[in-house]
C-alpha positions in Angstrom: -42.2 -62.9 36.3 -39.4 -60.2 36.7 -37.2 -59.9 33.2 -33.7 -57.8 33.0 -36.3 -55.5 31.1 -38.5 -55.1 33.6 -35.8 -54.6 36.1 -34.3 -51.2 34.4 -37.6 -50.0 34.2 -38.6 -50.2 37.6 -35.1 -49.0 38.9 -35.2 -46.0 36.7 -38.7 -45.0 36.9 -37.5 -42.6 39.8 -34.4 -41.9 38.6 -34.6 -41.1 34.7 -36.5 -37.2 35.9 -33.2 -36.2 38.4 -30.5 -38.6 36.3 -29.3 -35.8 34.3 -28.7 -33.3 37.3 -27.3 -36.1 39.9 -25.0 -37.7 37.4 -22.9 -35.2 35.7 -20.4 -34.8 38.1 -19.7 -38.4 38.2 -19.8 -39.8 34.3 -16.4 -38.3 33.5 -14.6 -38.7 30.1 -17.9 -38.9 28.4 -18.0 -35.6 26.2 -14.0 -36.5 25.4 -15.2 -39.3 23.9 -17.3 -38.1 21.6 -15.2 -35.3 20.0 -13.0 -37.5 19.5 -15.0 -40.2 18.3 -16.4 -37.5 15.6 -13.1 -35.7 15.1 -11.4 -38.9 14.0 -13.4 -41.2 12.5 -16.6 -39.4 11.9 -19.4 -42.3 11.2 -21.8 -42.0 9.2 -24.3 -44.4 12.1 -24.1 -44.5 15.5 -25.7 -46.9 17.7 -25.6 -46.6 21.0 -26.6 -49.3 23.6 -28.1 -47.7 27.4 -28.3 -43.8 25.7 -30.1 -43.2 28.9 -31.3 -39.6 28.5 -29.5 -38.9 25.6 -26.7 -37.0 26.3 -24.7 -38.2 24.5 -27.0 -38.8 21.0 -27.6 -35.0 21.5 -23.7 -34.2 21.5 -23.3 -36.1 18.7 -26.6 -34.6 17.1 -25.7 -30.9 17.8 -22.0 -31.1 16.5 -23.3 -33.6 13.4 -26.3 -33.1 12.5 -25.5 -35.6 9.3 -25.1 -38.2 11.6 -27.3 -41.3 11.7 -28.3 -42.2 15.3 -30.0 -44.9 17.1 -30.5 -45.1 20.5 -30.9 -48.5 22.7 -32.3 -48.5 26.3 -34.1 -50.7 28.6 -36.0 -48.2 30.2 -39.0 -46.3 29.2 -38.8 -43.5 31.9 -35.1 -42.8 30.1 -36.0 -43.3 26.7 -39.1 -40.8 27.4 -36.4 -38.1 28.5 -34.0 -38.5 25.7 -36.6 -37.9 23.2 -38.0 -34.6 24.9 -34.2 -33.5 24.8 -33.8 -34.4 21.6 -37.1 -33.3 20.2 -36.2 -30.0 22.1 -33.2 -29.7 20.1 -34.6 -30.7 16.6 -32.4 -33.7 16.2 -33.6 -37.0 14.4 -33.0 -40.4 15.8 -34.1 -44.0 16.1 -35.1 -44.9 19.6 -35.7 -48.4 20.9 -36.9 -49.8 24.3 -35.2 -53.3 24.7 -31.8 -55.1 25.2 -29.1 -55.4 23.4 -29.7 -59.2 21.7 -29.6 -60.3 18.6 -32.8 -58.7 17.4 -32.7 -57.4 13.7 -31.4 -53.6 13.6 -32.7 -51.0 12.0 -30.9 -49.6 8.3 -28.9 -48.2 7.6 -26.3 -50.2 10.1 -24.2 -48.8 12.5 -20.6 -48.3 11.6 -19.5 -47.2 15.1 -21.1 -48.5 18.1 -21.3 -46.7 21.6 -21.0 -48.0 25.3 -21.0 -45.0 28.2 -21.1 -46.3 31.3 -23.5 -48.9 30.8 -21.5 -52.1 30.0 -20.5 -52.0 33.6 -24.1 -52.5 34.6 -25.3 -55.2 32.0 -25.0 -58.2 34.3 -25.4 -60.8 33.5 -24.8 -60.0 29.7 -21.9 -57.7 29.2 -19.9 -60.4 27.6 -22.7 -60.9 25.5 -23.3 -57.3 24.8 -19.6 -57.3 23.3 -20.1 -60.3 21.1 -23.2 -58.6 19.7 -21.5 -55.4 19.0 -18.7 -57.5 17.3 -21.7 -59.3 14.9 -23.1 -55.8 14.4 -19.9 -54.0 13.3 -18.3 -54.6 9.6 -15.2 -54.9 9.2 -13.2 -51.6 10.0 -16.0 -50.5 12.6 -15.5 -49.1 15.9 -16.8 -49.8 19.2 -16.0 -46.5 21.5 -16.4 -47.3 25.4 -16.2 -45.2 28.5 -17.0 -46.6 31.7 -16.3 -47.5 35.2 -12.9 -49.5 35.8 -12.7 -50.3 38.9 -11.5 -49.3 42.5 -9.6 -50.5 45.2 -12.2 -48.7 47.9 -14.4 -51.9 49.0 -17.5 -49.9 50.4 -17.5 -47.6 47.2 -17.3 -51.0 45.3 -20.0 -52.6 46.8 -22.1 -49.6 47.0 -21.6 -49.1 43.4 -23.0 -53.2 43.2 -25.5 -52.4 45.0 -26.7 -50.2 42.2 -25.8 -52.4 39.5 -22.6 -51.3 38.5 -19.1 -53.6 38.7 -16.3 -52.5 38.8 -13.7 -55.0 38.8 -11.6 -54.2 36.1 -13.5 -56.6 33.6 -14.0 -54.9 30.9 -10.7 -54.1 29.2 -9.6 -57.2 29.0 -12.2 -58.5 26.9 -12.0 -55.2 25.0 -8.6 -56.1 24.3 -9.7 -59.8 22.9 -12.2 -58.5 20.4 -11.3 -55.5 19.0 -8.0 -53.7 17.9 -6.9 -51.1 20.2 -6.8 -47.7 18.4 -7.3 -45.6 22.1 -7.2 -47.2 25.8 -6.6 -45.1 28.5 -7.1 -45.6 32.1 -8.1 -42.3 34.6 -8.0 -41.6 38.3 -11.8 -39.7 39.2 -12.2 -38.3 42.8 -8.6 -38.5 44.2 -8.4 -42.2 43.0 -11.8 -43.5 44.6 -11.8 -45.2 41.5 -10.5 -45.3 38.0 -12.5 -44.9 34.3 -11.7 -46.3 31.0 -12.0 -44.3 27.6 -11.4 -47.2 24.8 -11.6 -47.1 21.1 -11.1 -50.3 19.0 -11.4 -51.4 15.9 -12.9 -54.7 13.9 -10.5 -56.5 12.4 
């Protein structure tokens, strides 16, 4: 039997060697995210959910190496790259193969917790996923998104479904219902194919 688990790591078998050189040009906003994310509210723990290869823990590693960082993925292939990056690069971090449930996290707990650009693909679950990140978060900690809004091009929509991202203009809204708004911004990406979302909020 097939499990959401199972399914990342078949899809990303082939992908996780090539991800880093075939996706840069397309996962905008990402490294504004982060210096901002470190520039204003600098955690002290970071969890991120789909780090992927790890280009964003090694960011955050590089420019704070104080940082405490755990990384969440539901592929092996990915996880295997992100640690030769970060292993590379000399920087510490937790990394664990499974979804994001309510499995017990590792101490010390985060106090800001990370989606980039992979909320959009946990579906079923991305509701979920936002209700766990609420759980996990004390009071005063803050969820930092940036991700795929959506687009009014239907093939690029659909082709973008077809590899297991939505785009439909979800995601803010529920944003919005669980967590204070401290930055939301909405931004064009090729010509206005479609739109991203950069979002920080805070637990009340």
């Amino acid at each position: 039997m097939t499990t959401p688990l199972s399914n990342m790591d078949r899809y990303y078998r082939w992908h996780a060697p090539v991800y880093d050189f075939t996706r840069w040009f397309f996962l905008f906003g990402r490294k504004r995210l982060i210096r901002q994310v470190m520039r204003d509210y600098r955690p002290s723990a970071i969890l991120e959910i789909g780090c992927g290869t790890g280009f964003n823990l090694l960011n955050i590693g590089s420019s704070c190496p104080g940082t405490n960082l755990t990384g969440m993925d539901a592929s092996v292939a990915m996880l295997h790259q992100c640690r030769r990056k970060l292993d590379r690069a000399g920087i510490r971090a937790t990394l664990l193969h499974r979804l994001y449930d309510e499995t017990h996290l590792p101490d010390p707990k985060p106090d800001l917790i990370l989606f980039s650009y992979s909320l959009s693909m946990i579906n079923p679950g991305w509701k979920q996923a936002l209700d766990q990140a609420f759980r996990d978060l004390p009071t005063g900690g803050v969820i930092a998104v940036v991700d795929f809004h959506d687009s009014s091009v239907g093939w690029f929509r659909n082709w973008m479904k077809f590899n297991h991202a939505t785009m439909d203009g979800h995601l803010l809204p529920a944003l919005r219902e669980r967590f204070q708004p401290l930055t939301e911004e909405i931004k064009p990406a090729f010509g206005g194919m479609w739109r991203y979302l950069l979002f920080l909020g805070r637990k009340r």
